[in-house]
C-alpha positions in Angstrom: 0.0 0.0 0.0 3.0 2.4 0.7 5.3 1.4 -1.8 1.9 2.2 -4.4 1.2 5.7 -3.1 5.4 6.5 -2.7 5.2 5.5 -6.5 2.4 7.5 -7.5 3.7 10.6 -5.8 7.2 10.6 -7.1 5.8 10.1 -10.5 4.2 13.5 -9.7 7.2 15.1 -8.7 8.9 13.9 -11.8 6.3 15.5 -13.6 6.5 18.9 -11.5 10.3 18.5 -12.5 9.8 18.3 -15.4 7.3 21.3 -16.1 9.9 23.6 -13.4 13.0 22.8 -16.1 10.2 23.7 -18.9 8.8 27.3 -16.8 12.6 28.4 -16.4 11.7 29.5 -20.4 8.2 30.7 -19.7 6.1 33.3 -17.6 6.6 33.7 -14.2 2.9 32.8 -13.6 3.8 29.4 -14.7 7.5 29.3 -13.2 5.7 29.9 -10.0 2.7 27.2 -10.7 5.2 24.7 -10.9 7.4 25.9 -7.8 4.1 25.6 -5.3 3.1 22.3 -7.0 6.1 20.5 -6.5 6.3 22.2 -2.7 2.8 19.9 -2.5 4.0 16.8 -4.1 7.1 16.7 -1.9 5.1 17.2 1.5 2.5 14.5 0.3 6.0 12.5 -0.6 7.3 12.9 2.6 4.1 11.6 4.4 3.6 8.5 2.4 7.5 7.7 2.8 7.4 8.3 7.1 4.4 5.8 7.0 5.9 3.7 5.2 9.2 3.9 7.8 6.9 3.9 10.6 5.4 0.4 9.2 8.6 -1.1 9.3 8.4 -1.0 13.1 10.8 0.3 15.9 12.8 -3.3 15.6 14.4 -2.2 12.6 15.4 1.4 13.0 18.6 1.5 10.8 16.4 0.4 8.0 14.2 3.4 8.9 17.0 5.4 8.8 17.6 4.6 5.0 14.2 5.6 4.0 14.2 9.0 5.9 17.8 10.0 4.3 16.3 9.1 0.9 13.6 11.2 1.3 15.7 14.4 2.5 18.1 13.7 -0.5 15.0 14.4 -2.6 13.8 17.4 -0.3 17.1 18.9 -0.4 17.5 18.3 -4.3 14.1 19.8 -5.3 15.1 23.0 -2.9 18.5 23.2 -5.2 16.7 22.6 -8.9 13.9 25.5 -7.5 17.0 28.1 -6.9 18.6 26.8 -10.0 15.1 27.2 -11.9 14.7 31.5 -10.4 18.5 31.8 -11.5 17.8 30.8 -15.3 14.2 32.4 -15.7 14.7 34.6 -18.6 17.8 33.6 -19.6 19.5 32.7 -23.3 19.3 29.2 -23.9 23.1 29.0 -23.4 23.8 31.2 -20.3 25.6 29.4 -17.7 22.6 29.3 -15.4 20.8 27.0 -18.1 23.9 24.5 -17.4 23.4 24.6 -13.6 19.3 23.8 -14.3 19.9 21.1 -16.2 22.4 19.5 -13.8 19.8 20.1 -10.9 17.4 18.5 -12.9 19.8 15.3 -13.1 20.4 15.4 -9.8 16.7 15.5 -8.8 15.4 12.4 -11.1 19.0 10.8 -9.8 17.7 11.1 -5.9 14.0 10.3 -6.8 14.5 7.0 -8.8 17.2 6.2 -5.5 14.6 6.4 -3.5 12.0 3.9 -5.2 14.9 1.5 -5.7 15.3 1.6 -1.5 11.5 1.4 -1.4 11.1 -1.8 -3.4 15.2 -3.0 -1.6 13.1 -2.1 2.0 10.8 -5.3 1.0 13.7 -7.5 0.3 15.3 -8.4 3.9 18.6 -9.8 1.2 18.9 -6.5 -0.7 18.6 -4.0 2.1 22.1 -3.4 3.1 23.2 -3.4 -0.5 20.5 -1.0 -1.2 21.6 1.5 1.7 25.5 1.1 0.6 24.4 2.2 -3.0 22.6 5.2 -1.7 25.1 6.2 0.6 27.9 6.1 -2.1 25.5 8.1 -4.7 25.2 10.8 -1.6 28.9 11.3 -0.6 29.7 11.7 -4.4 26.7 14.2 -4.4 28.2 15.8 -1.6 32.0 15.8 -2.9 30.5 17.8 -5.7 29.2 20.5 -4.1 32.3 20.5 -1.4 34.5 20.7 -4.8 32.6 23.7 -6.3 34.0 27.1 -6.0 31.2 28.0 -3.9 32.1 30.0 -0.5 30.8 28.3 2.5 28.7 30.8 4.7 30.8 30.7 7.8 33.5 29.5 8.5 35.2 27.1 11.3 38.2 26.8 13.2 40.7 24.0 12.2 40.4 22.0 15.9 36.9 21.8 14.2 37.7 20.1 10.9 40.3 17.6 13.2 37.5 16.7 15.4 35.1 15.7 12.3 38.2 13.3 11.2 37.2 11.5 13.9 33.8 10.2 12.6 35.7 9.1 9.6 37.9 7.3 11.4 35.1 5.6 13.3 32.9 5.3 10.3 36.4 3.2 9.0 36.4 0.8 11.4 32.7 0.0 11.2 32.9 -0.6 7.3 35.7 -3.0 7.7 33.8 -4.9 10.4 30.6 -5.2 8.0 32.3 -5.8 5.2 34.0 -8.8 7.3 30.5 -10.1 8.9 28.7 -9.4 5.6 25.4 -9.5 8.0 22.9 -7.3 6.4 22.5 -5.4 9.6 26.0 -4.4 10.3 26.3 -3.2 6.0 22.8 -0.5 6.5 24.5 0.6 9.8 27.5 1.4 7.8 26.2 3.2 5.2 24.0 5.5 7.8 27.3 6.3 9.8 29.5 6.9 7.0 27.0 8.9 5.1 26.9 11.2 8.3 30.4 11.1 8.8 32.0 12.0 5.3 29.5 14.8 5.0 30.6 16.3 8.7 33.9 15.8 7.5 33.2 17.8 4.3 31.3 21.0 5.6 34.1 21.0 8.2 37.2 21.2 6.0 35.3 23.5 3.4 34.1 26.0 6.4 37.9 25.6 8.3 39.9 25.8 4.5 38.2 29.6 4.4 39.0 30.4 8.2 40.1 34.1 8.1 43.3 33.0 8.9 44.2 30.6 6.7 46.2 31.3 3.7 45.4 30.2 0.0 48.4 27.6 -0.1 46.9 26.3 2.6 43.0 26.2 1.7 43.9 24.6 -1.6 46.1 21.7 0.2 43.0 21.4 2.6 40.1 21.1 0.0 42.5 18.9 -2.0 43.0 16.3 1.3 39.6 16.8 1.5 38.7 15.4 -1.5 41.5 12.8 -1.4 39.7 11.2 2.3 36.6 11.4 0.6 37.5 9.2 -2.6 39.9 7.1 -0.4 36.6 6.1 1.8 34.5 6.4 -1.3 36.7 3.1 -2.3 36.7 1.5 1.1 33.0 1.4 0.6 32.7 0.0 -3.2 35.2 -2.3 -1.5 32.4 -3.1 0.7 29.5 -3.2 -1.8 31.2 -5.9 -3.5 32.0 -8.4 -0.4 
């Protein structure tokens, strides 16, 4: 019954996508039509998807975990196509802004079909923790993305800050070696929930520390480069993982 009505509704939201890419070239009337319709379809999303948690029951939280996460992914990627969507309204077809819809766009169809494959994978008891690794891999490379753009975080942190994130990664480590030794289901979605959390920490740490006041360029590009470098070194720990 919840798997049905999450299908229906992010077939909707695909279509609201899908007419928000289209409005960027039209009136704002419509722009603005499309904007407050997909702002329904993702609350009526949300719904149907924490019912659908909550049916799991409290005995499998981890799992509940999975479905939550792959619901913000899509919350959070509809809020970036939206912004992406007011920055190319009126714009030439090949103004840079046009680029940056289009890759929204991608990135919003990429987290919504995610999420129906860890709908139908939440049915499967087998597939599960495969499932959640998938996800959580798709997400840090998400996330790597954004830390690697040239955008300027909005504060910034202190360096004891970024060193304390580490931590969680080294953590998360240890916890993806013990999975991918016990290869039990449980131990894999648990993984992918901590790392997930982890590596993003870790990313909006170093990014907010690499522009500290005090820091010097040399030393914010040698930053956002190690940066990168932990991430793609875990990123490989966990396909490691995925295919134990």
């Amino acid at each position: 019954c919840y798997r049905e009505n999450i299908l229906k509704t992010a077939k909707a939201l695909v279509e609201d996508t899908k007419l928000l890419v289209s409005g960027a070239a039209s009136s704002q009337d419509k722009l603005a039509q499309a904007a407050q319709s997909s702002a329904n379809t993702i609350t009526q999303l949300a719904e149907v998807v924490k019912l659908g948690a909550a049916s799991l029951g409290s005995d499998d939280p981890e799992t509940q975990v999975v479905l939550i996460n792959a619901i913000k992914d899509v919350a959070k990627a509809l809020s970036d196509l939206i912004g992406a969507t007011k920055g190319a309204a009126s714009k030439p077809a090949d103004d840079p802004s046009m680029y940056q819809l289009k890759g929204a766009a991608k990135v919003m169809v990429t987290n919504v079909t995610s999420l129906l494959k860890t709908v139908k994978a939440v049915e499967d008891e087998a597939t599960r923790g495969t499932r959640a690794l998938e996800a959580t891999i798709e997400y840090i490379k998400q996330e790597l993305t954004v830390f690697q753009s040239s955008e300027v975080p909005e504060k910034t942190s202190s360096p004891e800050e970024s060193i304390r994130m580490t931590k969680g990664i080294t953590m998360a480590t240890a916890k993806a070696v013990a999975a991918g030794n016990s290869c039990r289901q449980e131990d894999v979605i648990a993984t992918a929930n901590l790392s997930r959390k982890a590596v993003a920490d870790m990313l909006t740490a170093c990014k907010q520390a690499s522009y500290h006041p005090d820091v010097s360029e040399d030393v914010r590009e040698r930053a956002l480069r190690f940066g990168t470098e932990c991430t793609l070194g875990y990123l490989e720990l966990l396909e490691h993982v995925l295919l134990v």
